[in-house]
N, C-alpha and C positions, 0 to 999 in steps of 0.2 A: 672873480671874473667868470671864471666857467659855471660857477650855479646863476649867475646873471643872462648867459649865453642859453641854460637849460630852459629857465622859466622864460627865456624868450622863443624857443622854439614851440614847449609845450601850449603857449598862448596864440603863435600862431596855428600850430595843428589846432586847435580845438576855433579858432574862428573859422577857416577853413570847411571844417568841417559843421560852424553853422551854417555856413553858407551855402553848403552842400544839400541840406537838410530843406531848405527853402525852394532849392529851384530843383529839385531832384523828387517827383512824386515818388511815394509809398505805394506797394500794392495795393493795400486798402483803398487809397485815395483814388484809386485806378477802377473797381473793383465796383465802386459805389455808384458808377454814372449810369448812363444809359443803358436799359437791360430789352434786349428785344431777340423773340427765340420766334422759329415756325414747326406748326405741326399739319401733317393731313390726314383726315379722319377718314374713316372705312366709308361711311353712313354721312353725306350731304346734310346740309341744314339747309330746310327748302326757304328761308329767307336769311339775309344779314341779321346776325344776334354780335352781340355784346355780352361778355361774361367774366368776372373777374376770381380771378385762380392766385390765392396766396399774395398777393398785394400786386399780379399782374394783368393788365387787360389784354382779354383777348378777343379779336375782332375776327370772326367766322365767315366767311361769303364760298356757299359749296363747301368743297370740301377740304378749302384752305384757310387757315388759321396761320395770324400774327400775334406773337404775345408781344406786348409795351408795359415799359414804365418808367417814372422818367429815374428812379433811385431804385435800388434792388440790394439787400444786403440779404443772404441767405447762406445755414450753414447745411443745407439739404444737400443731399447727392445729388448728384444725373440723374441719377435709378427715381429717386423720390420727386426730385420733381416731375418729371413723367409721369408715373404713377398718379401726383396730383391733378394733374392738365387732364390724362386720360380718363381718372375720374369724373370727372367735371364737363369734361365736353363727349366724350363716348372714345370706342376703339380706333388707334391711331395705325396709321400706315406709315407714319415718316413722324421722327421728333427730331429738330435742331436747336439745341441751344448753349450758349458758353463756347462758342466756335466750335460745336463735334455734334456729328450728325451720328445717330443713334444704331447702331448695327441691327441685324433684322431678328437675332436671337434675342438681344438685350430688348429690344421693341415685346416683341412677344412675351418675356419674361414682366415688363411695363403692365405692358396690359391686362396677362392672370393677374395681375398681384392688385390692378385697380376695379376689380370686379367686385 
């Protein structure tokens, strides 16, 4: 009776806990959606450009930049992405992206390193 009683509990924890699995996203799964950062650049772009940085676009008008994409999976830092953007579009005065806005030392450190 009591290992009938066991293999009955351990059978529910373990549906339970598929069912957990199904309606309960993963970081990853969270991770992987919509990716979209801003930056503003020292030096204006005297028209709207388009430019894509590491699998993101980014969309320039002056001196403000949106990056988009609709999927973004990346194991780069903060630091290195920066680094990439700033390579690629020129010296930034402002980096936002992954919800943190970029401190102005860390900024500057950005920018020597994408020279």
């Amino acid at each position: 009776m009591t290992s009938k009683l066991a293999n009955l509990r351990v059978s529910m924890f373990c549906a339970v806990g598929l069912v957990m699995s199904a309606i309960v996203p993963t970081t990853g799964a969270a991770a992987a959606g919509p990716y979209q950062a801003e930056a503003t650049l020292a030096t204006a772009v005297q028209s709207a450009t388009d430019k894509e940085v590491d699998g993101v676009t980014w969309h320039c008008e002056g001196d403000k930049c949106v990056g988009k994409a609709e999927r973004r999976n990346s194991l780069d830092s903060y630091m290195k992405e920066c680094r990439k953007v700033a390579g690629a579009l020129g010296k930034l005065t402002r980096f936002y992206s992954r919800g943190r806005e970029m401190s102005s030392s860390d900024l500057e450190n950005c920018n020597r390193a994408a020279q």
